[in-house]
Every structure is written in C-alpha cells, then in structure tokens.
C-alpha positions, 0 to 999 in steps of 0.5 A: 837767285838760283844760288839760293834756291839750290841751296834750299833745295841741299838743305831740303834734301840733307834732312833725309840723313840729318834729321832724327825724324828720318832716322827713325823712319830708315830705322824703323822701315829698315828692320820691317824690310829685313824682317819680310827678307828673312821671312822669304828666306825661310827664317825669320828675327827671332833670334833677335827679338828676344823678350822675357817669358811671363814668370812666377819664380826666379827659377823660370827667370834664370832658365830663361837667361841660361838659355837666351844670353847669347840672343840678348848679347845679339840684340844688344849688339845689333841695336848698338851697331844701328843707332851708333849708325844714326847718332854719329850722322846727327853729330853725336859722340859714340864714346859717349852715346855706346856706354850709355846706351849699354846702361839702358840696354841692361836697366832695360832687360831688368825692366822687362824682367820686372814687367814679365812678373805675374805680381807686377802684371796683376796690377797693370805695372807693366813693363813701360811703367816700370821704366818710367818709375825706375827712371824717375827713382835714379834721375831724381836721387843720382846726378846724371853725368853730362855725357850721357846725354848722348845716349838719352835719345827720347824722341828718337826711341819712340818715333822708331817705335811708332814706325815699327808699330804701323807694321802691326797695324793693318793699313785697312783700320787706319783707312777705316778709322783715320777719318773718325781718329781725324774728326775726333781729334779734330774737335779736341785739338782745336777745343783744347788750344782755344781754351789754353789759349784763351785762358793764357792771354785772357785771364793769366795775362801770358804773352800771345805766343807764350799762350800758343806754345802752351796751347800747342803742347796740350791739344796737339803732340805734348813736347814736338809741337811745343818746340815746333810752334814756339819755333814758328810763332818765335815764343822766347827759350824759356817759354818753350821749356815751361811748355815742355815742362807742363807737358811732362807734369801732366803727361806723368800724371795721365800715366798713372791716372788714366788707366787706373780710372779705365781699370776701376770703371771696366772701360773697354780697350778700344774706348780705353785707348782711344781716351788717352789718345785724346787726353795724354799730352805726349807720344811716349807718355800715353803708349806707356798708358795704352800699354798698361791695358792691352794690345787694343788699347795701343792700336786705338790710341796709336790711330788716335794719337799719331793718326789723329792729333799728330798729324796736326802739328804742320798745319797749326805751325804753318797757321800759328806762323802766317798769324805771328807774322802779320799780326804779332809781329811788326816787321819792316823787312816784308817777311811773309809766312812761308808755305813750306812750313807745313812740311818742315814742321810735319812728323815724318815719323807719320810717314814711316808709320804708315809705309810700314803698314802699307808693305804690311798690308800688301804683304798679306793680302797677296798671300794665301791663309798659310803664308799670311799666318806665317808672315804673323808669326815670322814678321809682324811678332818679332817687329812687336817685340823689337817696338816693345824695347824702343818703347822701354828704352824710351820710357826709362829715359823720360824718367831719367830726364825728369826732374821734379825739382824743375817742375816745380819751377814753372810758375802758378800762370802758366800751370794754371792756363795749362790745367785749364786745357786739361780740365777741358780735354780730360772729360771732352775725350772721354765723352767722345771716345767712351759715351759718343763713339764707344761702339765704335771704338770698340769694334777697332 
C-alpha cells in the first residue's frame, strides 16, 4: 500500500518538470524574475525585448535592422537557449526542435515587421493575424516535414504568454474583476455545454461523451478542455480530434469575424474584449482577436477568458469523470471518480498567471511614484513585448498546423451540434458583456 501511494506522490511531484504546463509557468515566471533583477540592479530587459518601431517606408525599417541586429541575434539566442531547456526535458529532440524554431523566429520579425506598418494597422491586421494568415497560406500550400513538429509548440507558446501577461495585469483588477469574469463565465460556460450537449444526444444522435467533449471544447478553453474531458469521460481518439477540429473552424472564423463586427459597430474595448472572451473557443485564437482592438481589449478578455472560463476546466473534468463513471459507464472493478482529477486536469498555467501578477503588484505598491514608474518602464514593457513574441510564435504555428482539408472532414452531426452552441454563445456573450455589463467593462 505505501508502495503505491509513494509512487503517486513521485508521479505528482515530476509533473513540476515533465509537464509543459509547468513549463511555461518556470518560464514565464522566470523572465519576470530576472526582469525585477535587472531592474534592481540599474538596467533592465531592454536590450533583449526588442520589437519593430511603427513605420511608413522601407527606409525606417532598415535603420531599424541596421542598428538593432545584434538585439534580435540576442533575442533569438536567449529565447532558443530557454525552450531547448523545456523541449529536451519533455522529451523533445533539439536537432529537430532548434532549426525549426529558428524558421519561426525569422517568419516571426518578418511578421512583426508587417504588423508594424501603418498600412497593416489601419485596418487592424495586426501582428498575430498576420501570423496566423501567414501560417495558413504556407501550411496549406507546403508539405510540412515531419520533424518540424518538434518545434510547433502551440500550447506551450501561448501558456507562456499568459504567464507573462499576469505580470502586466495588476493583481487589484483581477480581484476586482475575477468574481464578475467568474459569474459571467459562469452562465456561458455552462449555458453553451447544456446546449451542445443537448443538441449532440438529443437531435444529432452523438454518443454521450462524443457530445461532452463537443460541449467542453465550445464553453470552456477550445482545445485543452477538449482533450482534457475526453480523457476524463474516456471519449474514443477520433472523437476528441473532431472536437479539436471544430474548435480551430470556428476559433479561425471568431478571429476575423469578432473584431470586424466590434470595429463596424464602434464597441468599446473593454466590452470589446470581454465579448471574445465569452464567444472565442481557444486561448490563442481570441488573444489574436483582442489584440486586433488594443491593450484593453486583452486585459478584458484575459480576465474573461483565463480568469473566467479556464478556470473551469478542472471542475467540469472532475463532474464529467464522477458522471462517466457511475452513469456512462458500467464497470464490475468498483473504479470510482477520483477527487484529485480536479487538480490534474487544472491549468497550471493559471497559477503562474496569477503569481506573476501578485510579484507585480506587490512590487509597486511598495514603491514610491518614481520607482513605480520605473518598474513600468524597465519591467513590465520588456515582459510586454517578450508576451507579444510568444503570442506571435503561437499564432504563426496554428496557421501552420491548420489544415482546411481535415477540416472539412469532421462530418455535418458533429458540426451542426457544435454550431448550435456557437448560435447560442455568440449573441448571449455579447448581450452580457456589451448590453448587461458594458459600463462595467468598460471601466476595466
């Protein structure tokens, strides 16, 4: 018995290096650390977090390079030695994960470069949609080798990213914030999985957990909670995969089509964001949305999405598992639900979020006006543009990993029950977040 509860408890313990969630909290936590470092120390990232000034003519643009190759050189460097660090722990082969990393480090100053243009910025193609419509283009007309998988590291990106964002996010509008985000995202959450759910068994005829993981995929965090659930329900491979599918359809849809509604009908940021924080069915997906409309947009939608409806994953896992077990599933082994799921499944991305806004936090409260601005200036502006490149590198590899043609595949059934939670989900978020709580939202 002690056997194997020890054994538990190593299993446990290893997730802390042999997890990619953790990873990206080390990471992420990580850079903060050292950037508060050099900021005690007089100096500051800067010279690392480099990023492409807003331009008009190719002139600015080569100045630019001229002076700051070194930096990027740095950046690119820096960034390769601490994912190598990550990717060889999580079993990764660096011969395959460092070149193809370089590829999407170079697409992604092209990327930034784009971004930075006052053409591409007058009609919000920001520097994540650019990523993301380059990366469709090349996934879709080149045959990506297999190798390069190594260094497509989606999830990874954008949980860093997150982590890095809490550091800009003062700790006082999450606790100020975090009970509306919660109640909102309460009532979309559970709103939008009752109807996929109810729409999958009910009028399509889908197979009970086939219909979860559906549901769990649009009301929760798009491709985690898909893969999340279908583990605790034990949905069958295929099923999770035309989850996941459905979740990228309509998370590349969302992208584009949210914030060329907000923009047409002159929504504020902050309802802005907080919408696609309600109505965008990934992480990645409606950050590149948010980022679109500004600064608020993502700070809303980060409370929305990561605060709200991610937190929801452990707790509809550990519900979905205790279900599955004594209802959907008839065993004669006496296997009950464990209550540990809720932990497993939890994000621990979301921790890391909010610790990095914690340190933040503390920080300047216990500075006076000077230093606070300097913490600003030398902390929390290089953590902003090192969040903007994981967000980029993130962006660029959904586009690389989408294929339209396997999209295409997932059947009308499926698509259908999942387009009946979108129906659902789309006009409810934006009646909460835009009509109900617009003033307040707004005032984030």
């Amino acid at each position: 018995m002690s056997t194997k509860k020890s054994k538990v408890c190593s299993s446990g313990w290893s997730d802390l290096w042999k997890k990619e969630d953790w990873w990206a909290v080390w990471l992420g936590l990580g850079l903060v650390l050292i950037a508060i470092l050099f900021w005690s120390m007089g100096t500051s990232l800067k010279p690392l977090a480099v990023s492409v000034p807003e331009w008009s003519n190719f002139e600015e643009v080569r100045n630019h390079f001229s002076s700051s190759a070194g930096n990027y050189l740095f950046l690119f460097l820096v960034l390769t030695l601490i994912f190598s660090l990550a990717i060889k722990i999580l079993g990764h082969k660096l011969k395959e994960f460092i070149p193809g990393f370089a590829f999407i480090f170079i697409m992604s100053v092209i990327i930034m470069t784009l971004g930075s243009n006052t053409w591409f910025k007058n009609y919000n193609l920001e520097s994540p949609l650019v990523a993301l419509a380059l990366g469709l283009i090349i996934g879709n007309m080149v045959k990506i080798p297999k190798w390069f998988d190594a260094s497509l590291r989606t999830e990874f990106y954008v949980k860093t990213g997150i982590v890095l964002l809490g550091a800009t996010l003062p700790f006082t509008k999450i606790l100020e914030s975090g009970p509306i985000a919660f109640a909102q995202a309460t009532v979309i959450a559970v709103t939008t999985f009752l109807t996929v759910y109810w729409s999958g068994t009910r009028l399509y005829g889908l197979d009970r957990r086939f219909a979860a993981t559906l549901a769990a995929g649009g009301s929760i965090c798009g491709v985690s909670a898909s893969i999340a659930i279908g583990g605790a329900v034990k949905a069958e491979k295929n099923h999770v995969s035309v989850a996941i599918s459905l979740v990228v359809v309509w998370a590349m849809v969302m992208i584009f089509a949210l914030p060329i509604f907000i923009n047409f009908f002159g929504i504020p940021s902050g309802p802005a964001g907080a919408w696609i924080g309600t109505s965008e069915f990934a992480d990645a997906a409606g950050m590149a949305a948010a980022a679109a409309i500004d600064e608020q947009a993502i700070r809303t939608f980060t409370l929305m999405k990561v605060v709200g409806r991610d937190m929801f994953i452990g707790i509809w896992c550990f519900i979905l598992a205790l279900i599955s077990v004594t209802k959907w599933e008839k065993r004669e082994d006496g296997t009950k639900a464990d209550a540990s799921e809720i932990w497993r499944r939890f994000p621990k991305f979301v921790l890391g979020f909010f610790v990095a806004s914690a340190i933040i936090t503390i920080l300047i409260a216990s500075a006076d006006v000077q230093a606070a601005n300097a913490i600003n200036s030398d902390v929390i502006s290089p953590i902003k543009t090192l969040r903007s490149w994981a967000f980029i590198f993130c962006f660029f590899c959904i586009g690389l990993t989408t294929r339209f043609r396997e999209l295409t595949s997932v059947g009308w059934k499926p698509f259908a029950a999942f387009t009946t939670g979108v129906l659902v989900n789309v006009p409810l978020g934006y009646i909460l977040s835009v009509i109900v709580l617009g003033s307040y939202w707004s005032n984030v």
